[in-house]
ROROSE-385588 format. One record per residue (C-alpha): residue number from 0; residue in one letter; x, z, y. Coordinates in Angstrom, 1 decimal, always signed. Last residue first. Layout:
// residues N
+-----+---+--------+--------+--------+
!   k ! r !     px !     pz !     py !
+-----+---+--------+--------+--------+
! NUM ! a !      X !      Z !      Y !
...
+-----+---+--------+--------+--------+
***
This chain:
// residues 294
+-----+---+--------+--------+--------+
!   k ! r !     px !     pz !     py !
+-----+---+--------+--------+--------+
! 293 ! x !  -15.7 !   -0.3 !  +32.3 !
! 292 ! x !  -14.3 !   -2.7 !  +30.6 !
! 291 ! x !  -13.3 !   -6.1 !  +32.8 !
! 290 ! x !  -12.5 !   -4.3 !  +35.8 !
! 289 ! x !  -10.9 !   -0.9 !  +34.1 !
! 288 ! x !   -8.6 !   -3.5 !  +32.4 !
! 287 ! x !   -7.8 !   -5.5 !  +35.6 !
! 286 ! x !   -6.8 !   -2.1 !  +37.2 !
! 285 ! x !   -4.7 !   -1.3 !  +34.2 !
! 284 ! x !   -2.6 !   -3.9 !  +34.1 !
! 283 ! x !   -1.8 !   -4.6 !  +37.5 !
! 282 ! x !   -1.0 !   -0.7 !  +38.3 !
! 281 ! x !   +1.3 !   -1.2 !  +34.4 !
! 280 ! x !   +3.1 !   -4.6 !  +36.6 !
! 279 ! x !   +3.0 !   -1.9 !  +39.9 !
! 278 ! x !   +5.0 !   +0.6 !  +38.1 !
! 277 ! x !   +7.3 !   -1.6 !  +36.1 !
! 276 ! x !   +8.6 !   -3.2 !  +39.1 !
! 275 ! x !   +9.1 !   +0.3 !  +40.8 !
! 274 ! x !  +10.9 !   +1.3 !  +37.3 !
! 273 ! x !  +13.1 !   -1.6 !  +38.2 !
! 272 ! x !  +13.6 !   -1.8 !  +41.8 !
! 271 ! x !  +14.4 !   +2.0 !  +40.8 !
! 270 ! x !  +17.5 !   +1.1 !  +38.7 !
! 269 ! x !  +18.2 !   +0.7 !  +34.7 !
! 268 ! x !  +20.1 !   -2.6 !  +34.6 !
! 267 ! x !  +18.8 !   -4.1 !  +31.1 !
! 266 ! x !  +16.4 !   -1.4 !  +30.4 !
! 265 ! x !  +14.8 !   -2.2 !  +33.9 !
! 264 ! x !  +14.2 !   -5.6 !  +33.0 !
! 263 ! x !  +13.0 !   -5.4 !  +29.2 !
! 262 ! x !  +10.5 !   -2.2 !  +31.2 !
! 261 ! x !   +9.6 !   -5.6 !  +33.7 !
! 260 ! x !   +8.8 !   -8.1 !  +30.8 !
! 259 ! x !   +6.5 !   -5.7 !  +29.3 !
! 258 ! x !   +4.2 !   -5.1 !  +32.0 !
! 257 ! x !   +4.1 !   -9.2 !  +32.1 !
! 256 ! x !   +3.4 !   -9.4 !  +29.3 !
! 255 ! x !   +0.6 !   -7.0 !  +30.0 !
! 254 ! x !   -0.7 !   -8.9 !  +32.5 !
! 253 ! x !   -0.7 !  -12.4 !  +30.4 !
! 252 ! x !   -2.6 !  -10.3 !  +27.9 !
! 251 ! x !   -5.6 !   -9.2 !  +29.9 !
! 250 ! x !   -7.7 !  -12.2 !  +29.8 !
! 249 ! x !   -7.1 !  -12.3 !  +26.1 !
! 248 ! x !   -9.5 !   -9.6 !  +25.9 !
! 247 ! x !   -9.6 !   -9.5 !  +21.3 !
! 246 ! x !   -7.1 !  -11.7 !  +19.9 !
! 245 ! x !   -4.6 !  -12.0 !  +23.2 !
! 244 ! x !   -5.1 !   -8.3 !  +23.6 !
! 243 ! x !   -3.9 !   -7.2 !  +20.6 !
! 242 ! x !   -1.0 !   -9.0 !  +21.0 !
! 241 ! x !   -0.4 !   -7.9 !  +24.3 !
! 240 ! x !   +0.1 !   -4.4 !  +22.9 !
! 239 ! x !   +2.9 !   -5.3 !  +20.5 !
! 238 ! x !   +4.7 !   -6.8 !  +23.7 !
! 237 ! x !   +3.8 !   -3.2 !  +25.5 !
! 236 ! x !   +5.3 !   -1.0 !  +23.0 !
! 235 ! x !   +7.9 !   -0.2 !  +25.9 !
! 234 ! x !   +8.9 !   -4.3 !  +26.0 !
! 233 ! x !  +10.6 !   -4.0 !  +22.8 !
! 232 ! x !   +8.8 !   -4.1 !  +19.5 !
! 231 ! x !   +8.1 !   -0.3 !  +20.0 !
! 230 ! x !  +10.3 !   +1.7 !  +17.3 !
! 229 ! x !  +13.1 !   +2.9 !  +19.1 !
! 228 ! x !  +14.7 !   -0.4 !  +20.4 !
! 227 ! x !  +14.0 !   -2.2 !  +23.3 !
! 226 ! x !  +12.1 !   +0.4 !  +25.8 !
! 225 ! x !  +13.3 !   +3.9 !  +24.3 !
! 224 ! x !  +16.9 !   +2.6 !  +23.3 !
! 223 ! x !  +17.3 !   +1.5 !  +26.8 !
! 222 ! x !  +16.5 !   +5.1 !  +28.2 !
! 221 ! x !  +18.2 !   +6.5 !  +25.9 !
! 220 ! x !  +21.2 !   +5.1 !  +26.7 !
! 219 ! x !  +20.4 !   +6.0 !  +30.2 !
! 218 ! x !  +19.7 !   +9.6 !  +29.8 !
! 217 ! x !  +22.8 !  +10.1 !  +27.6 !
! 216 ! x !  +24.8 !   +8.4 !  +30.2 !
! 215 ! x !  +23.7 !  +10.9 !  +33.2 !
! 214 ! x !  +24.1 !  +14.0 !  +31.0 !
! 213 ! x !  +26.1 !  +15.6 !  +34.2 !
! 212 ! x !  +22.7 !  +14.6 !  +36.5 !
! 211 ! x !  +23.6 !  +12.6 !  +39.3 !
! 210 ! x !  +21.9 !   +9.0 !  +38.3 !
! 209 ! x !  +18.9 !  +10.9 !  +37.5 !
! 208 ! x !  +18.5 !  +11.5 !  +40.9 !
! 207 ! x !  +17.6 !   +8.2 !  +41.6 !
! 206 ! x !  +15.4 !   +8.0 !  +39.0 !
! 205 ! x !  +13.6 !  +10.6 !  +40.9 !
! 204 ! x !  +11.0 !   +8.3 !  +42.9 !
! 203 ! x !  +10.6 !   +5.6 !  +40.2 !
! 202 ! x !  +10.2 !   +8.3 !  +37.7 !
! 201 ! x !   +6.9 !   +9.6 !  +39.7 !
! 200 ! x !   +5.6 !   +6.3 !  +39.7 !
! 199 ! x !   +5.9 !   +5.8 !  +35.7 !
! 198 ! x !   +4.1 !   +9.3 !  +36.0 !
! 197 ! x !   +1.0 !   +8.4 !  +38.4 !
! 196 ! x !   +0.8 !   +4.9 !  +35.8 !
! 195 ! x !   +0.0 !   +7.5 !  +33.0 !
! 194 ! x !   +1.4 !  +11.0 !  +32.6 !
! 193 ! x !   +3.5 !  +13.4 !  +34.8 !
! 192 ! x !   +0.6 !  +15.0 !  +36.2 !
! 191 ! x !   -1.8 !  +14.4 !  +33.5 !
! 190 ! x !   -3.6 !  +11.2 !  +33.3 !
! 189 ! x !   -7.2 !  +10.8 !  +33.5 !
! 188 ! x !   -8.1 !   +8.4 !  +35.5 !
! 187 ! x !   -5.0 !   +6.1 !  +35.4 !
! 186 ! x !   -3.6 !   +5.5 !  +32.0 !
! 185 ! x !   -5.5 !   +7.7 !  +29.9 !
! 184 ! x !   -8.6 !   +5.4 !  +31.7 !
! 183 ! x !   -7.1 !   +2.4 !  +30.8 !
! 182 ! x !   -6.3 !   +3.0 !  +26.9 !
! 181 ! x !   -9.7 !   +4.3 !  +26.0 !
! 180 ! x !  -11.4 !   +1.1 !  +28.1 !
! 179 ! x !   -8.9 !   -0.8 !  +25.9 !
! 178 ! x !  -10.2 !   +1.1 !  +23.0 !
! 177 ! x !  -14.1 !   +0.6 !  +23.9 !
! 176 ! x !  -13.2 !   -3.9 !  +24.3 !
! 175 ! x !  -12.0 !   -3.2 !  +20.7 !
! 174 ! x !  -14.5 !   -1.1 !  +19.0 !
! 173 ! x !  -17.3 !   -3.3 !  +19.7 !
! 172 ! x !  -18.8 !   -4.1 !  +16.4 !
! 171 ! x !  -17.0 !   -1.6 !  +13.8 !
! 170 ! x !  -14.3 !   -2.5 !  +12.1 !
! 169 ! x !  -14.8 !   -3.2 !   +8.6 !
! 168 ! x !  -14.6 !   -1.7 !   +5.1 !
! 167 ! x !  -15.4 !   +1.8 !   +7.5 !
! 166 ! x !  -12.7 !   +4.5 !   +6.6 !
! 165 ! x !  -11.9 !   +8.0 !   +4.9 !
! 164 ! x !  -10.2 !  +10.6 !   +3.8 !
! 163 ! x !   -7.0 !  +10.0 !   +6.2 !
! 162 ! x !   -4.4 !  +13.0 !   +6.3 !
! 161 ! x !   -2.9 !  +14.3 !   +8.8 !
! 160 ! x !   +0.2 !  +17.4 !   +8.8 !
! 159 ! x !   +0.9 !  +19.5 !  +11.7 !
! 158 ! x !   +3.9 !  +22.0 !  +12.1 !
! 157 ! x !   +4.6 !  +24.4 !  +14.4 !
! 156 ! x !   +4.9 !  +24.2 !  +18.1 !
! 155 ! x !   +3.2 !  +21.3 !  +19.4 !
! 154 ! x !   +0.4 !  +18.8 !  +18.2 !
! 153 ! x !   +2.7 !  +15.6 !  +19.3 !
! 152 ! x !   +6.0 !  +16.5 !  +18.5 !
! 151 ! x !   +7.9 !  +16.8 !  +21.5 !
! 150 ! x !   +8.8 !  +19.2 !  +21.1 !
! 149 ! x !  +10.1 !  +21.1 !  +18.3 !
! 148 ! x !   +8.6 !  +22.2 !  +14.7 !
! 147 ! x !   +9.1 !  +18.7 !  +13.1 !
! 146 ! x !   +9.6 !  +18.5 !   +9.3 !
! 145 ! x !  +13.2 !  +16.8 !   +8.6 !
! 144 ! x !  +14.4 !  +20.3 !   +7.7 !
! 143 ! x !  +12.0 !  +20.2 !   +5.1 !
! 142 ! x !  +12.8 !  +16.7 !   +4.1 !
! 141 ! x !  +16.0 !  +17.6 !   +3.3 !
! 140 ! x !  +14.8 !  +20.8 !   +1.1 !
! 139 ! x !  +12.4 !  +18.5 !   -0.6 !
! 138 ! x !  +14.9 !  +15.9 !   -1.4 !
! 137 ! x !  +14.3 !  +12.5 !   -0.2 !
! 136 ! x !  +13.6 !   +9.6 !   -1.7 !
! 135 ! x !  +12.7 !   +6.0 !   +0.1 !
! 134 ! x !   +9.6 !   +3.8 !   -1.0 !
! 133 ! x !  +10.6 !   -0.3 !   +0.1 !
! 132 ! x !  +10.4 !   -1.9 !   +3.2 !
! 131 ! x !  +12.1 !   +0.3 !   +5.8 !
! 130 ! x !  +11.6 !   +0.7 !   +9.4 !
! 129 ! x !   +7.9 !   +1.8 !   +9.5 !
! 128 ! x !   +8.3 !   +4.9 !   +6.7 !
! 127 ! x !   +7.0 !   +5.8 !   +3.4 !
! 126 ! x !   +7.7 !   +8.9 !   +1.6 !
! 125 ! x !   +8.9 !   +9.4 !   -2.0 !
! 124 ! x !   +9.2 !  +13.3 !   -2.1 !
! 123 ! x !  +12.2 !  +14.7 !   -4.6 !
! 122 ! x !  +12.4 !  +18.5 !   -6.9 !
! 121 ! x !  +11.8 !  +16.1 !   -9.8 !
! 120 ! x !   +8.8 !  +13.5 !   -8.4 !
! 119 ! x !   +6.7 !  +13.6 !   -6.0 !
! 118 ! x !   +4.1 !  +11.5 !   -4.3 !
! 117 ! x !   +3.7 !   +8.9 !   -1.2 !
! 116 ! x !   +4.3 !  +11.0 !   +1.7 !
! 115 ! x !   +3.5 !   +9.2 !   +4.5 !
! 114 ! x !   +6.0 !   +9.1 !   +7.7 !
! 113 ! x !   +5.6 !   +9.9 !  +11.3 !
! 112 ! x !   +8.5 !  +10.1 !  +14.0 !
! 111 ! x !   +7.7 !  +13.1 !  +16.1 !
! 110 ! x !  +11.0 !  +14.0 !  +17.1 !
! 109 ! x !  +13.6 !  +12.4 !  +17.6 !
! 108 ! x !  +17.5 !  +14.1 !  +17.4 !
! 107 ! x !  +20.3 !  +12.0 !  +17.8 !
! 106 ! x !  +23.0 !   +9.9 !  +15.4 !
! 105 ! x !  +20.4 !   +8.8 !  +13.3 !
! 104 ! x !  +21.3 !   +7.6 !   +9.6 !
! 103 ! x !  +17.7 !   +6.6 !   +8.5 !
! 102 ! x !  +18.4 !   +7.4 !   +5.3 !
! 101 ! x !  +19.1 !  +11.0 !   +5.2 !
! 100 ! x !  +16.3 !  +11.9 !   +7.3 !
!  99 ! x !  +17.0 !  +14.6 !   +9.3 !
!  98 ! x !  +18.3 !  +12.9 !  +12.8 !
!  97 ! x !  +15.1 !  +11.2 !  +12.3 !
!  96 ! x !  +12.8 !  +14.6 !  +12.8 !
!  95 ! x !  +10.3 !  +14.1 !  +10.9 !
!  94 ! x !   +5.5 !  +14.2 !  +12.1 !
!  93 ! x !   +4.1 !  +13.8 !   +8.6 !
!  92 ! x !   +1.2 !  +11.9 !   +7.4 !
!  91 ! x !   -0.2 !  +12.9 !   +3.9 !
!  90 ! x !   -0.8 !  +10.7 !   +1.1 !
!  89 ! x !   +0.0 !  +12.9 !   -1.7 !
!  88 ! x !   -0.2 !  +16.5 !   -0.7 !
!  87 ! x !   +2.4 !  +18.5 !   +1.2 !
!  86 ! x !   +1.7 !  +22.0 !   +1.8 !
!  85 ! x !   +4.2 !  +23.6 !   +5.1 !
!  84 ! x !   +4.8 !  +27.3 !   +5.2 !
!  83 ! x !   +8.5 !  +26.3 !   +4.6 !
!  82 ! x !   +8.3 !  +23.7 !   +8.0 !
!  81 ! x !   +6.8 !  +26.7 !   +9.9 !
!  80 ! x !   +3.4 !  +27.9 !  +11.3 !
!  79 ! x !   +1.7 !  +25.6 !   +9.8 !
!  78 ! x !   -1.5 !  +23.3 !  +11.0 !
!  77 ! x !   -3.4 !  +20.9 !   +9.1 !
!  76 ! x !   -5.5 !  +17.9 !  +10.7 !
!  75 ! x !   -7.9 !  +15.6 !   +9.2 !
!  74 ! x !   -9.0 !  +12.2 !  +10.3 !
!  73 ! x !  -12.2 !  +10.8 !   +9.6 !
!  72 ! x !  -12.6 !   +6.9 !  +10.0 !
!  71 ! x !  -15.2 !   +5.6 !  +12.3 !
!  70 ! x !  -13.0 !   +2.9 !  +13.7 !
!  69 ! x !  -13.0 !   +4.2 !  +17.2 !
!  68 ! x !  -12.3 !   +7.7 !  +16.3 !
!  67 ! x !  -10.0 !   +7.0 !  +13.8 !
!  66 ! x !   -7.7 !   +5.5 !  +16.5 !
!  65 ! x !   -8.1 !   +8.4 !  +18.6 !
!  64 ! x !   -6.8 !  +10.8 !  +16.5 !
!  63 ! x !   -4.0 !   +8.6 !  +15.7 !
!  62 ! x !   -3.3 !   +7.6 !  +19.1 !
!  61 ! x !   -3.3 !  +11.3 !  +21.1 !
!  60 ! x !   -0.2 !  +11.4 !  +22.2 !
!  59 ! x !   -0.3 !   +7.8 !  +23.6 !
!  58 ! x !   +3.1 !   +5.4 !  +23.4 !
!  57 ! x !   +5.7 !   +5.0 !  +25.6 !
!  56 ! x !   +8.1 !   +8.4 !  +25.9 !
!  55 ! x !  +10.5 !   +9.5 !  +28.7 !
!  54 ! x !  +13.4 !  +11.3 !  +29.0 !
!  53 ! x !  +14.6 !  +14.2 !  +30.9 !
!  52 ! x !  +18.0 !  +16.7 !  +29.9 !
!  51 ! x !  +19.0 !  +13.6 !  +27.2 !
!  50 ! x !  +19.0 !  +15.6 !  +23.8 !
!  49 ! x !  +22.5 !  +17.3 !  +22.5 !
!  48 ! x !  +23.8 !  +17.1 !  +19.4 !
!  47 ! x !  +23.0 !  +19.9 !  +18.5 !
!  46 ! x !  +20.4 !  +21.1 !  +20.2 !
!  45 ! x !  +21.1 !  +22.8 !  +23.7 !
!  44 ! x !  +20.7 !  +20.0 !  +25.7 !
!  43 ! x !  +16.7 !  +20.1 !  +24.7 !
!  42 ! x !  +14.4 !  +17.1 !  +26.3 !
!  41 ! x !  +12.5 !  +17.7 !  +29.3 !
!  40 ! x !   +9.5 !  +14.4 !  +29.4 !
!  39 ! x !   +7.9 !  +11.7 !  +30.9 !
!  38 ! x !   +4.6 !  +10.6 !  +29.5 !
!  37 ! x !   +3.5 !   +6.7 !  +29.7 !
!  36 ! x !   +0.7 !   +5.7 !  +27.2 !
!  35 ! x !   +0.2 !   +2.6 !  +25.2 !
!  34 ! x !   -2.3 !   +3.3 !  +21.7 !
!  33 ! x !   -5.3 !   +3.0 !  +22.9 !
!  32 ! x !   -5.9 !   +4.0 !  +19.0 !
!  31 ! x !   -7.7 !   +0.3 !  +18.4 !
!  30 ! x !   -5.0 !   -1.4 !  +20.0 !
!  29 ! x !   -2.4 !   +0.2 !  +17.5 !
!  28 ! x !   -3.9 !   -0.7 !  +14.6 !
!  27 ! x !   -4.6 !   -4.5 !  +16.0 !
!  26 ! x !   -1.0 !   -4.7 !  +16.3 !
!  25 ! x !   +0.0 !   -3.5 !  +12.7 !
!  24 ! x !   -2.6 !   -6.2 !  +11.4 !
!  23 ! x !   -5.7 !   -4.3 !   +9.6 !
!  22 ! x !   -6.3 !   -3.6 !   +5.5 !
!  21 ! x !   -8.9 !   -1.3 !   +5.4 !
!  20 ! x !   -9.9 !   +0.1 !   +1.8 !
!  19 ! x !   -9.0 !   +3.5 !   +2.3 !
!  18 ! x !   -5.8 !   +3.3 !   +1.3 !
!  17 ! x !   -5.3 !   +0.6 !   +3.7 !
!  16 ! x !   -6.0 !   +3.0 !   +6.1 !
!  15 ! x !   -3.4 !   +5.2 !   +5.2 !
!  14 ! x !   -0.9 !   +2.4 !   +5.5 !
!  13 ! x !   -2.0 !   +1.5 !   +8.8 !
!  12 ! x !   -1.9 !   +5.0 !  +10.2 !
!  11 ! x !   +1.8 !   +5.3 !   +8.7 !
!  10 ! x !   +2.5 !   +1.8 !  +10.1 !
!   9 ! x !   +0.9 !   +2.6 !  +13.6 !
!   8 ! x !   +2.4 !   +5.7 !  +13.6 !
!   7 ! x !   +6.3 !   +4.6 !  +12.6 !
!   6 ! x !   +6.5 !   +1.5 !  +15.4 !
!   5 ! x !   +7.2 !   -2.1 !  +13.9 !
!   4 ! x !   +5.7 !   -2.4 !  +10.5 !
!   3 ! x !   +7.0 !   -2.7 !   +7.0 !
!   2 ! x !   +3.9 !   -2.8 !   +4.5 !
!   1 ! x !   +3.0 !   +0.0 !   +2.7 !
!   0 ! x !   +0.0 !   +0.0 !   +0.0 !
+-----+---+--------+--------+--------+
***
């Protein structure tokens, strides 16, 4: 039931789904959890190694809820206080760490990179995840270290393990043009300071800043490696995005091309005619989006 997909949650969320009987393109999983978002972020110089001091993060923290949602699926969540209080079942979605996971060979911490736990066998978990094709082992105690307690896992503190039960055969009538209304109003109406098209402005006034921080490189490379390479297609998620739109508003997808041309841009020189390029191309975005949906 896995397939090889381009960002971790809308392969794990894909995977479970076909589980359930409902086989969807990775691009059309993600536009039905509204699944772009902008949230900047504090990361943890004290791990080792160390995280970038203030980073930033593409996708919505709330897409696999929302997701089943729209499709009518049913989503279930269970909390632990701990990685070693954790239960795994077959078929469960886990929020790693990558700098865990032996195979991956991450030289940083991530968290919140999700996986499905296939089964079990001899003291090892078979888990599926995005970036590789076939079924990878791991040992139960790596993959317990792998477990996420740290921000910024989605759920917070703790632990939190999803599991699909159940799916519609087919998507329902309308779920599309309700998702991108989803996606525009988390981007503008009802952001959270620091969240949204309000946040990608807000980084546009303190990049600047950035530039004089002591962990000025380790921002920047992951900066890049956030909009070209960590799991998002390039583009900041938002060329898997247009996608989506150009099967279901293809009105729409030209501007978010467009969005995604100018985070390519300010990956590749990383300055504030950049972010203030990717500002107004998301303002673009968005506005047309609340036009044509609301």
């Amino acid at each position: 039931m896995h397939r090889k997909g381009i960002h971790c949650g809308s392969t794990a969320m894909g995977d479970a789904l076909r589980v359930q009987g409902l086989d969807l393109p990775e691009e059309q999983v993600f536009g039905l959890g509204a699944g772009l978002g902008f949230y900047l972020c504090d990361g943890d110089t004290a791990l080792k190694p160390p995280q970038a001091g203030r980073f930033f993060v593409g996708r919505s923290s709330s897409f696999e809820s929302d997701l089943c949602e729209s499709l009518g699926a049913t989503l279930t969540e269970r909390h632990f206080e701990s990685a070693q209080k954790a239960e795994l079942h077959e078929l469960d979605l886990i929020y790693t760490d990558l700098f865990e996971l032996p195979y991956v060979g991450a030289h940083g911490h991530w968290f919140g990179h999700l996986i499905a736990v296939e089964g079990f066998t001899q003291g090892e978990v078979i888990v599926w995840d995005n970036e590789q094709a076939e079924p990878q082992k791991v040992s139960r105690n790596q993959l317990l270290k792998a477990l996420s307690e740290a921000a910024p896992a989605p759920h917070g503190p703790g632990v939190t393990v999803l599991h699909v039960t159940s799916a519609p055969k087919a998507v329902p009538e309308g779920a599309a043009r309700k998702a991108i209304l989803r996606n525009a109003l988390q981007m503008t109406e009802q952001a959270a300071p620091g969240e949204g098209v309000e946040g990608i402005e807000q980084l546009a006034r303190e990049f600047d800043s950035w530039r004089d921080a002591a962990d000025w490189h380790r921002r920047a490379r992951l900066a890049a490696q956030v909009i070209e390479k960590r799991g998002c297609g390039g583009g900041l998620f938002r060329g898997l995005y247009a996608r989506f739109l150009e099967k279901e508003l293809p009105e729409l997808a030209p501007l978010c091309l467009e969005a995604a041309d100018a985070w390519t841009g300010f990956a590749e020189k990383l300055d504030v005619k950049g972010i203030a390029a990717c500002a107004a191309a998301e303002r673009a975005l968005w506005s047309r989006a609340l036009e044509l949906c609301e």
